[in-house]
GUBA-935654 format. One line per 8 residues: their letters; for each residue x, z, y of N, C-alpha, C. Coordinates in nm, 4 decimals, always signed. Example, Ala and Ser with C-alpha at 12.3 -4.5 7.8 and 13.67 -1.06 7.14 Angstrom:
% residues 2
AS) +1.3190,+0.7800,-0.5690,+1.2300,+0.7800,-0.4500,+1.3200,+0.7800,-0.3300 ~ +1.2850,+0.7080,-0.2250,+1.3670,+0.7140,-0.1060,+1.2900,+0.7870,+0.0030
END
This chain:
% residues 172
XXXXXXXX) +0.0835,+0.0000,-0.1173,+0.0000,+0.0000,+0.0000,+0.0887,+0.0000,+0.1245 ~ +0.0832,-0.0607,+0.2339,+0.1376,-0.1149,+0.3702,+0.0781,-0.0021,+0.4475 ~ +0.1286,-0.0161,+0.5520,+0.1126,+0.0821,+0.6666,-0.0270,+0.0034,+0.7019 ~ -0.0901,+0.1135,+0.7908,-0.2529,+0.0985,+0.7808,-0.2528,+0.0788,+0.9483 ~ -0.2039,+0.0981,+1.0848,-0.2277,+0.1161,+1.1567,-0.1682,+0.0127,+1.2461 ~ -0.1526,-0.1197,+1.1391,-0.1313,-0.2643,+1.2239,-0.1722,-0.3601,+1.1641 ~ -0.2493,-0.4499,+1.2645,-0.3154,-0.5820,+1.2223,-0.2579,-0.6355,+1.1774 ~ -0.3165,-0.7684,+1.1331,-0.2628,-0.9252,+1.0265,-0.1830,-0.9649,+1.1283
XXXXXXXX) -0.1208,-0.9461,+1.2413,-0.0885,-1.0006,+1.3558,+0.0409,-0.8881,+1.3644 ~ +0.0493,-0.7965,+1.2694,+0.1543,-0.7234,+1.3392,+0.1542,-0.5830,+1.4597 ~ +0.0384,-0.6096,+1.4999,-0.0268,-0.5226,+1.6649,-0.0600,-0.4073,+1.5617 ~ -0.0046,-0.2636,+1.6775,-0.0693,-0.1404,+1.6710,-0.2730,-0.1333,+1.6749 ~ -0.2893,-0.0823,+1.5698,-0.4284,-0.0688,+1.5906,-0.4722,+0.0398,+1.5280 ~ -0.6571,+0.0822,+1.6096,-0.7018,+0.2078,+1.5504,-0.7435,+0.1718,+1.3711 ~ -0.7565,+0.2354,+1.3242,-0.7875,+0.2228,+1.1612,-0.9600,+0.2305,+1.2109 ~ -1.0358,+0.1216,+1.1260,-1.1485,+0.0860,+1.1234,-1.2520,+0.2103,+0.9910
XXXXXXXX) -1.2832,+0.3169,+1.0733,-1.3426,+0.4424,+0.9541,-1.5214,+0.3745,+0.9526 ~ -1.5656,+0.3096,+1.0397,-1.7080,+0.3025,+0.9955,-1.7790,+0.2881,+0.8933 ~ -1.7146,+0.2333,+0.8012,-1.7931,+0.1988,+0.6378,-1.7574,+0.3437,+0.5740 ~ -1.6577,+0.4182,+0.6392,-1.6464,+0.5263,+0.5227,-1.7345,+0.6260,+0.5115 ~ -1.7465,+0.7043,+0.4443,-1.8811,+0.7852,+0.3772,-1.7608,+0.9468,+0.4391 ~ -1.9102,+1.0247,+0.4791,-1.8564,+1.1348,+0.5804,-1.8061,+1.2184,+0.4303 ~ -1.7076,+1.3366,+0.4590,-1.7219,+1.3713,+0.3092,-1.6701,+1.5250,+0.3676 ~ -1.6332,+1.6422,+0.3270,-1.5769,+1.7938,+0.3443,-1.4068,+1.7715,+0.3297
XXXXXXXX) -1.3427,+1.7541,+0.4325,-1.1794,+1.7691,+0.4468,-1.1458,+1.8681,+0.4842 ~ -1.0080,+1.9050,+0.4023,-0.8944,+1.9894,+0.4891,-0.7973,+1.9269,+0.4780 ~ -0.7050,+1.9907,+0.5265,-0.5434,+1.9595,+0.5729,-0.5014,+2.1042,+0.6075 ~ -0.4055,+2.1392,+0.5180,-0.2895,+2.2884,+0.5168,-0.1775,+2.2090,+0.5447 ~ -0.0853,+2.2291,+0.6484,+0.0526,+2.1826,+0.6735,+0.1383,+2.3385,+0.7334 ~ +0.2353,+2.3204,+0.6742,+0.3063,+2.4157,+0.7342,+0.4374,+2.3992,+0.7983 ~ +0.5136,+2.4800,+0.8556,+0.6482,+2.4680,+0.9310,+0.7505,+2.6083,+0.9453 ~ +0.8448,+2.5926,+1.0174,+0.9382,+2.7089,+0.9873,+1.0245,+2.6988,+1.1205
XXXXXXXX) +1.0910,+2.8468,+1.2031,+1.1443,+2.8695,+1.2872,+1.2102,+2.9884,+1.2432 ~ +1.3794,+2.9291,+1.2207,+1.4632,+3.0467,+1.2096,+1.5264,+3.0948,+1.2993 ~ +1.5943,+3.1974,+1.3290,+1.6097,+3.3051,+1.4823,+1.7447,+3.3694,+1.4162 ~ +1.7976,+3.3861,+1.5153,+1.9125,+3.5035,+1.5248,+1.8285,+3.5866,+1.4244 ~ +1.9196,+3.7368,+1.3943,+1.8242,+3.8638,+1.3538,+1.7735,+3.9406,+1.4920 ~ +1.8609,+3.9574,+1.5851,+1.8069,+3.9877,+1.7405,+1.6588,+3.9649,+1.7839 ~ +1.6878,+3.8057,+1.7389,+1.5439,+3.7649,+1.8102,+1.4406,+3.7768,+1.6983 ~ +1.4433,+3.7750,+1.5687,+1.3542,+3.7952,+1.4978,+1.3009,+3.9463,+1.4834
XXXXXXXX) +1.3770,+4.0540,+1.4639,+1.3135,+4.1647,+1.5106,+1.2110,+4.1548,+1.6228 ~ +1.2671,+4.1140,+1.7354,+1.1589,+4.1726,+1.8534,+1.0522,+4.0917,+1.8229 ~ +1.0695,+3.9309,+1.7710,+0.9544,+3.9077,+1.7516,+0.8362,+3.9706,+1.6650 ~ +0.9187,+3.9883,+1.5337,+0.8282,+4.0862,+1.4688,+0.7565,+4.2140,+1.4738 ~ +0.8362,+4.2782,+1.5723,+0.7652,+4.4214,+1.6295,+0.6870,+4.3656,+1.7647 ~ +0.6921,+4.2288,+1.7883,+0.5934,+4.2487,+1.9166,+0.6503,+4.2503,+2.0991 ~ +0.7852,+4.3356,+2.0676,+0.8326,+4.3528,+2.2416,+0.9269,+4.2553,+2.3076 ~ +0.8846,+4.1000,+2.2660,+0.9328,+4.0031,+2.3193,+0.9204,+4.0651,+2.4928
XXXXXXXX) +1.0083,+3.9915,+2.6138,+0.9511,+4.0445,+2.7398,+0.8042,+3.9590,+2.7720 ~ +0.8245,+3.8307,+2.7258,+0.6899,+3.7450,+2.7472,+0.5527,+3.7931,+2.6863 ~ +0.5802,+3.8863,+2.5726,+0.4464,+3.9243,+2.5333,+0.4094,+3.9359,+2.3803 ~ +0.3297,+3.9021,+2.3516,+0.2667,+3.9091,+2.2099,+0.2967,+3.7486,+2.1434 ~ +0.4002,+3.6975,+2.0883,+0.4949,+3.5795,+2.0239,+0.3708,+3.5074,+1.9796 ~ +0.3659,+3.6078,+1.8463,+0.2439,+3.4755,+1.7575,+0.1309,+3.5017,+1.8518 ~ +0.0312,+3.5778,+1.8876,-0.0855,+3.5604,+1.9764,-0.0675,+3.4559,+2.0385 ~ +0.0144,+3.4617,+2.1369,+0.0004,+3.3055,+2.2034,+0.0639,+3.1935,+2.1434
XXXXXXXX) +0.1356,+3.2126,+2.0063,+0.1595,+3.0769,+1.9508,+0.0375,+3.0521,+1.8521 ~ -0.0366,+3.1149,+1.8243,-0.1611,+3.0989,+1.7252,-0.2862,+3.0269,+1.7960 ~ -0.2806,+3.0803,+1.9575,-0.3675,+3.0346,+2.0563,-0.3331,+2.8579,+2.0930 ~ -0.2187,+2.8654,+2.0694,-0.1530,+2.7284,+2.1313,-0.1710,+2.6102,+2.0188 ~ -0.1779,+2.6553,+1.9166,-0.1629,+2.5951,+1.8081,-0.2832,+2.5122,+1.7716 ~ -0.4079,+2.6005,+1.7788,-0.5119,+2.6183,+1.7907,-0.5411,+2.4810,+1.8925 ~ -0.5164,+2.5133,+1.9738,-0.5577,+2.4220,+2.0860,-0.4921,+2.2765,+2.0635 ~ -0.3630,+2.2889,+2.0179,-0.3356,+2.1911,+1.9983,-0.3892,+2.0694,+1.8817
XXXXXXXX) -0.4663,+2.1830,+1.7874,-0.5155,+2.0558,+1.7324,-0.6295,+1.9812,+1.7238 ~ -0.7169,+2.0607,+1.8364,-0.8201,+2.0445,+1.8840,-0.7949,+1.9151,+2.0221 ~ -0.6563,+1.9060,+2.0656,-0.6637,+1.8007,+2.1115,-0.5633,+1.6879,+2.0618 ~ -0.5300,+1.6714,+1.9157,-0.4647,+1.5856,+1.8751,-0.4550,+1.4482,+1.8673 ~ -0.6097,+1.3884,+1.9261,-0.6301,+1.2682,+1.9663,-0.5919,+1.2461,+2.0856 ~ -0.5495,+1.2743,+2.1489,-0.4977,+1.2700,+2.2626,-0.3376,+1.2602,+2.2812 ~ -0.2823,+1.3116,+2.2220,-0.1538,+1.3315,+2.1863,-0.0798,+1.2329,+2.0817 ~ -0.1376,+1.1849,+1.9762,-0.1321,+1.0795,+1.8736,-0.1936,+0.9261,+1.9238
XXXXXXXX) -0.1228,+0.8393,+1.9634,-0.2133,+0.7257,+1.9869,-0.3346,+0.6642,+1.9457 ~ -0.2903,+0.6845,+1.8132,-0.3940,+0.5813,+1.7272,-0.5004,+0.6774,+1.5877 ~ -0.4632,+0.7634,+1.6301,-0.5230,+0.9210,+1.5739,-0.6879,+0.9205,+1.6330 ~ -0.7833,+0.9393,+1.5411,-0.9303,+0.9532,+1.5579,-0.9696,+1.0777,+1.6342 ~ -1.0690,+1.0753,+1.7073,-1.1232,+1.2123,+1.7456,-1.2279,+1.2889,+1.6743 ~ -1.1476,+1.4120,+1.5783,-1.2086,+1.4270,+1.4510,-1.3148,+1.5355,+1.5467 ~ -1.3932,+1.5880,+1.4898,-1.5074,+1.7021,+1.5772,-1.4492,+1.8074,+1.4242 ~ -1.3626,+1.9221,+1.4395,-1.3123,+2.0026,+1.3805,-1.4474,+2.1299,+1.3423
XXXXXXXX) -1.4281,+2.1787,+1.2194,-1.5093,+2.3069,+1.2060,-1.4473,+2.4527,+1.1666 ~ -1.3239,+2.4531,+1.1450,-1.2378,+2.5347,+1.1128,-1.0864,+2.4949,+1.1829 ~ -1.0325,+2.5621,+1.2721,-0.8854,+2.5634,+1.2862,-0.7930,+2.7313,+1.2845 ~ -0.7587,+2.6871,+1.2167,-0.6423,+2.8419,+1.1929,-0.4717,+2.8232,+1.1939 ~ -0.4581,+2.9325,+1.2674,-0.2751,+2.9371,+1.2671,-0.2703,+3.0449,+1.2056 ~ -0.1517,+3.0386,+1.1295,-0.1393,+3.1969,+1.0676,+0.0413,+3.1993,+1.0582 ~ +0.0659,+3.3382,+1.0513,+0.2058,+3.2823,+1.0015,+0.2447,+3.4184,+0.9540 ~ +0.4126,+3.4222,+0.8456,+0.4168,+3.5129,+0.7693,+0.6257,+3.5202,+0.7732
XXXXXXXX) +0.6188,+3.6400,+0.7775,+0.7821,+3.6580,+0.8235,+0.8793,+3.6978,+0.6932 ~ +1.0130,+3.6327,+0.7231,+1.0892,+3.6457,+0.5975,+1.1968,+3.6657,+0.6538 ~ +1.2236,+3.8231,+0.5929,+1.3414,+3.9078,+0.6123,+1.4344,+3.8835,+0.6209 ~ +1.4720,+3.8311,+0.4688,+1.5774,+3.7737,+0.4369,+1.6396,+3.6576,+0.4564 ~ +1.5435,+3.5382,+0.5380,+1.6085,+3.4198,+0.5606,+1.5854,+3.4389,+0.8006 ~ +1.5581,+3.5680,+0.8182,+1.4811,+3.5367,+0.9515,+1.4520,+3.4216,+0.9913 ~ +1.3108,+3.3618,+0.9635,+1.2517,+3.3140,+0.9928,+1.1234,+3.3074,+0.9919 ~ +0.9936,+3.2472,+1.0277,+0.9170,+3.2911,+1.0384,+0.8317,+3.1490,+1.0222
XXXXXXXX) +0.7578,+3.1474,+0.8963,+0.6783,+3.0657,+0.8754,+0.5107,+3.0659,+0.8967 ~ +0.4823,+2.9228,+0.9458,+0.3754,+2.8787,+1.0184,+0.2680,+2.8313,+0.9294 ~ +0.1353,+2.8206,+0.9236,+0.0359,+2.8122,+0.8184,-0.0469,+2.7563,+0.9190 ~ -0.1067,+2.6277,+0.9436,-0.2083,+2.5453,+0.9874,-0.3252,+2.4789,+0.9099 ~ -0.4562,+2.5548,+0.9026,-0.5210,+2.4702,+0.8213,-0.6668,+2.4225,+0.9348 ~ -0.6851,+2.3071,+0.8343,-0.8081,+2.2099,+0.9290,-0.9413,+2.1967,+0.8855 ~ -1.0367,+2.2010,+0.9176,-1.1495,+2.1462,+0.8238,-1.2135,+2.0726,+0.9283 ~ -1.2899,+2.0076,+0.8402,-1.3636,+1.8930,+0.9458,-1.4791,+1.8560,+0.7750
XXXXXXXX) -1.5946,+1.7977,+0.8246,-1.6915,+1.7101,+0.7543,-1.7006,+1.5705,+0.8404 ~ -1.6223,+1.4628,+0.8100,-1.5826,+1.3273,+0.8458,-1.5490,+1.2429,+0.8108 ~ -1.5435,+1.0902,+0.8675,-1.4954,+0.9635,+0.7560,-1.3285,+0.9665,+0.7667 ~ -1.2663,+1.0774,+0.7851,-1.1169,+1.0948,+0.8502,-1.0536,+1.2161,+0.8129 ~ -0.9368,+1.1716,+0.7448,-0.8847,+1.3499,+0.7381,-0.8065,+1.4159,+0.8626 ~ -0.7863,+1.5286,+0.8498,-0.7376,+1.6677,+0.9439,-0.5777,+1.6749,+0.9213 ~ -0.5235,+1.5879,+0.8699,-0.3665,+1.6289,+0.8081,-0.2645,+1.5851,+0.9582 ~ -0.3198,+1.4984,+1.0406,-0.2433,+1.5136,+1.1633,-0.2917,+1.6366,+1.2787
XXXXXXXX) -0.3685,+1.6802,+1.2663,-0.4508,+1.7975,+1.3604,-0.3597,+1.9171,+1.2706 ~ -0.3538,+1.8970,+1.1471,-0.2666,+2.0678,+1.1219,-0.1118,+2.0733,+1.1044 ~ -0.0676,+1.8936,+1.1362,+0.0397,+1.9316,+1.1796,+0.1161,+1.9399,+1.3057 ~ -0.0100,+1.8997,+1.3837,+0.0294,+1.9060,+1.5380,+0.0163,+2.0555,+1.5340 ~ -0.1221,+2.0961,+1.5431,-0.0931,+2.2555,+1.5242,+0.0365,+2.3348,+1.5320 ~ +0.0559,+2.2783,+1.4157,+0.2086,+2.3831,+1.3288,+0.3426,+2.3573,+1.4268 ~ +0.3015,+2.2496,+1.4710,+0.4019,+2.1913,+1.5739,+0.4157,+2.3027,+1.6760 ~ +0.3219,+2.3137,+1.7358,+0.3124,+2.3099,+1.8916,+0.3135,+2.4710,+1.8796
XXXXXXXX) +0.2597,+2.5416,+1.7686,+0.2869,+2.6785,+1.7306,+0.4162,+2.7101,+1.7310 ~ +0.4999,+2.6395,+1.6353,+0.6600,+2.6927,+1.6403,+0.7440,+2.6441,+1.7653 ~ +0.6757,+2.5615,+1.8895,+0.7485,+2.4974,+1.9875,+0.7310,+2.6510,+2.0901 ~ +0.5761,+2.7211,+2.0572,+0.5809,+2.8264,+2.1212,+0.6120,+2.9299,+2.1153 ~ +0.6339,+2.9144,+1.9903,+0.7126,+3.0423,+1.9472,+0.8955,+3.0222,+2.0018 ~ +0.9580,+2.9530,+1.9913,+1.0576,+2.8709,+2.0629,+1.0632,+2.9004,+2.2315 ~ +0.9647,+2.8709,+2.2918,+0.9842,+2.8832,+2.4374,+0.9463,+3.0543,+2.4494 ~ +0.8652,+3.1132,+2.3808,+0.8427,+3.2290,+2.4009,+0.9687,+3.3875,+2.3854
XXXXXXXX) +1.0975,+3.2838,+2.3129,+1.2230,+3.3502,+2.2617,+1.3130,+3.2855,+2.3008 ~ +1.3265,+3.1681,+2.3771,+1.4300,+3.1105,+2.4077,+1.5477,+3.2164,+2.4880 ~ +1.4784,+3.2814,+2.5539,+1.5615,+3.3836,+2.6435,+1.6679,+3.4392,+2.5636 ~ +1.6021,+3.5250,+2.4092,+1.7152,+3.5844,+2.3305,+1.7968,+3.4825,+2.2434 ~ +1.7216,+3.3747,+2.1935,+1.8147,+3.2798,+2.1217,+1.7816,+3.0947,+2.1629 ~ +1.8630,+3.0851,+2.2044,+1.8588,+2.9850,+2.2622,+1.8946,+2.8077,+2.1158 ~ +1.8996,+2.8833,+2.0336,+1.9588,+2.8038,+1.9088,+1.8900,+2.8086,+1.7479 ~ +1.7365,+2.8374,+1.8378,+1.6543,+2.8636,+1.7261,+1.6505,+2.7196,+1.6250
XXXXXXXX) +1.5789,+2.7400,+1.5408,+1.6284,+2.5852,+1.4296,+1.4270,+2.5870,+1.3917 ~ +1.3625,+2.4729,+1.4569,+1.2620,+2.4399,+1.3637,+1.2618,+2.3514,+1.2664 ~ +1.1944,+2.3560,+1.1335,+1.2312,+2.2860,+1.0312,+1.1126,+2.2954,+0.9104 ~ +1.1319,+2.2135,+0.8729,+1.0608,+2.2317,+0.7055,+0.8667,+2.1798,+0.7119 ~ +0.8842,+2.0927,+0.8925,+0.6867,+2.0829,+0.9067,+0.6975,+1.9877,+0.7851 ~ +0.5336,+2.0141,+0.7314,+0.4731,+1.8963,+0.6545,+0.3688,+1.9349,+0.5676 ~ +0.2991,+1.8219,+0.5363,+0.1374,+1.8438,+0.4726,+0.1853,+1.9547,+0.3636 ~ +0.0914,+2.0424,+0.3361,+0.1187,+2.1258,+0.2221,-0.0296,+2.0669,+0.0997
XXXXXXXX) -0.0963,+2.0737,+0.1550,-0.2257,+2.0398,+0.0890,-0.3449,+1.9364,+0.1373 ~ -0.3846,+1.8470,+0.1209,-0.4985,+1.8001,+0.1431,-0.6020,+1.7553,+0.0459 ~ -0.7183,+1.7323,+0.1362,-0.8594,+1.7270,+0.0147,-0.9729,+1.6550,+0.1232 ~ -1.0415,+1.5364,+0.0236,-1.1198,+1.4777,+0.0765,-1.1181,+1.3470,+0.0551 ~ -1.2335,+1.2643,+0.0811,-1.2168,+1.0773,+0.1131,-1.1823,+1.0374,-0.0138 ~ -1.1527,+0.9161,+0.0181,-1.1100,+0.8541,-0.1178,-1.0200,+0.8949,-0.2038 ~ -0.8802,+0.9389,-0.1805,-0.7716,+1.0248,-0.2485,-0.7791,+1.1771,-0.2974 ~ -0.9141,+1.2135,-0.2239,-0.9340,+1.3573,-0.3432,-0.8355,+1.4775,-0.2916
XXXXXXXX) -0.7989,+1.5934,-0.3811,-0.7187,+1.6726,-0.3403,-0.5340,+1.6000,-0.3664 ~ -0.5195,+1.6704,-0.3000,-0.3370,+1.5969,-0.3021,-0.2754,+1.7525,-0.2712 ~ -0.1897,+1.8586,-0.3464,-0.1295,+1.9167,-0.3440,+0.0283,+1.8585,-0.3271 ~ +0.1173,+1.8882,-0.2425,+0.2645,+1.8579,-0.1997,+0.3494,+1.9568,-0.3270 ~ +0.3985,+1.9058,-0.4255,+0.4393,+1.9296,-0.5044,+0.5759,+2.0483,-0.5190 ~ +0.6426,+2.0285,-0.3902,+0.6942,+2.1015,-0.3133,+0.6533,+2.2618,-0.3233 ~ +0.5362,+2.2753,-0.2924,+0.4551,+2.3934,-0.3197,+0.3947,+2.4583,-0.4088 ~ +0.4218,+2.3955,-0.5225,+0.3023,+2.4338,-0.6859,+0.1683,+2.4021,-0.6205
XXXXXXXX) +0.0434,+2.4900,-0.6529,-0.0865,+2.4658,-0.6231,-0.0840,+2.5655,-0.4726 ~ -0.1750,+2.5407,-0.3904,-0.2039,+2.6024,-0.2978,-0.3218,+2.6788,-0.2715 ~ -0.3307,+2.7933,-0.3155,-0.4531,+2.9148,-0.3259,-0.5659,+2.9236,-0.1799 ~ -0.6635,+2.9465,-0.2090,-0.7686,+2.9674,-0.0710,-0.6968,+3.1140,-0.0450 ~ -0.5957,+3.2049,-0.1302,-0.6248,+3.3251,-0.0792,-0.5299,+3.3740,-0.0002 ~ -0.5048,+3.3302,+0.1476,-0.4004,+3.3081,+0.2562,-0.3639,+3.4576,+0.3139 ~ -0.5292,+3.5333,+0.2972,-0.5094,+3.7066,+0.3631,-0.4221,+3.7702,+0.2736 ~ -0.4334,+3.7639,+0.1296,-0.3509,+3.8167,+0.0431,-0.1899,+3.7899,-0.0049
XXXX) -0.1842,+3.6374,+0.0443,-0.0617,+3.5645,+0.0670,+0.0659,+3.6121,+0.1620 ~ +0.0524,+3.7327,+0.2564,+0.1212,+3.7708,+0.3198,+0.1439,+3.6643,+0.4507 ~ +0.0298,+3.6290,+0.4634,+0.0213,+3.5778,+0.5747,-0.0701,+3.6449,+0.6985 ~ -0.0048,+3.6380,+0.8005,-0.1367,+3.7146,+0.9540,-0.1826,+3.6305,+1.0207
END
């Protein structure tokens, strides 16, 4: 299968969804921001000087994928029913991983909305610490899970299976 988002002509174009049948999507993508140990402490206890780290990177995230048509050229304007940021901290590698999931009921999946998300979450988490580490490393974005449309569920193999149970997952 060829790239979908250029005509017989070669030209950038929107992908034609009208014949498709509306159906229940998600999209789980995740990402990663590693830190000094300096800066990962304060983030984790909270007393960044800017404030509450993930709160406003969860807020940002959020938002961001609520406007991902906007930001993506040729990206649909999905009408979202679920957006969540979550993220979950690791001691031992300081860093601090990002959890974006999407839902939507549409002829279109959510897998660019949760990775803009995840994006724009660890970019804020980034500007929100730049002060203490200026050499933070983001890394590791990408679909973790999707489901829906013609292709069905698609787990990223990368991950084994991916559980609904995210509260218990050690994720906030």
């Amino acid at each position: 299968m060829g790239f979908t988002h250029f005509n017989d002509q070669g030209q950038a174009h929107m992908v034609d969804v009208t014949a498709k049948q509306d159906t229940y999507r998600e999209a789980i993508a995740t990402g990663f921001i590693s830190m000094s140990e300096e800066c990962y402490n304060l983030a984790k206890v909270g007393t960044n000087k800017k404030g509450d780290v993930l709160g406003v990177a969860r807020i940002a995230g959020i938002m961001a994928m609520k406007r991902t048509a906007e930001l993506i050229p040729l990206c649909h304007n999905i009408p979202i029913s679920k957006s969540e940021i979550k993220f979950r901290f690791d001691d031992e590698n300081k860093q601090i991983q990002v959890l974006g999931i999407v839902r939507t009921y549409d002829k279109t999946g959510v897998e660019m909305e949760a990775m803009t998300g995840v994006q724009v979450a660890l970019l804020t988490i980034y500007d929100m610490c730049k002060a203490v580490d200026k050499f933070m490393e983001i890394h590791g974005v990408c679909l973790m899970k999707k489901s829906g449309g013609k292709s069905g569920l698609i787990n990223n193999p990368r991950f084994g299976e991916i559980t609904d149970d995210y509260e218990n997952d050690g994720f906030l």
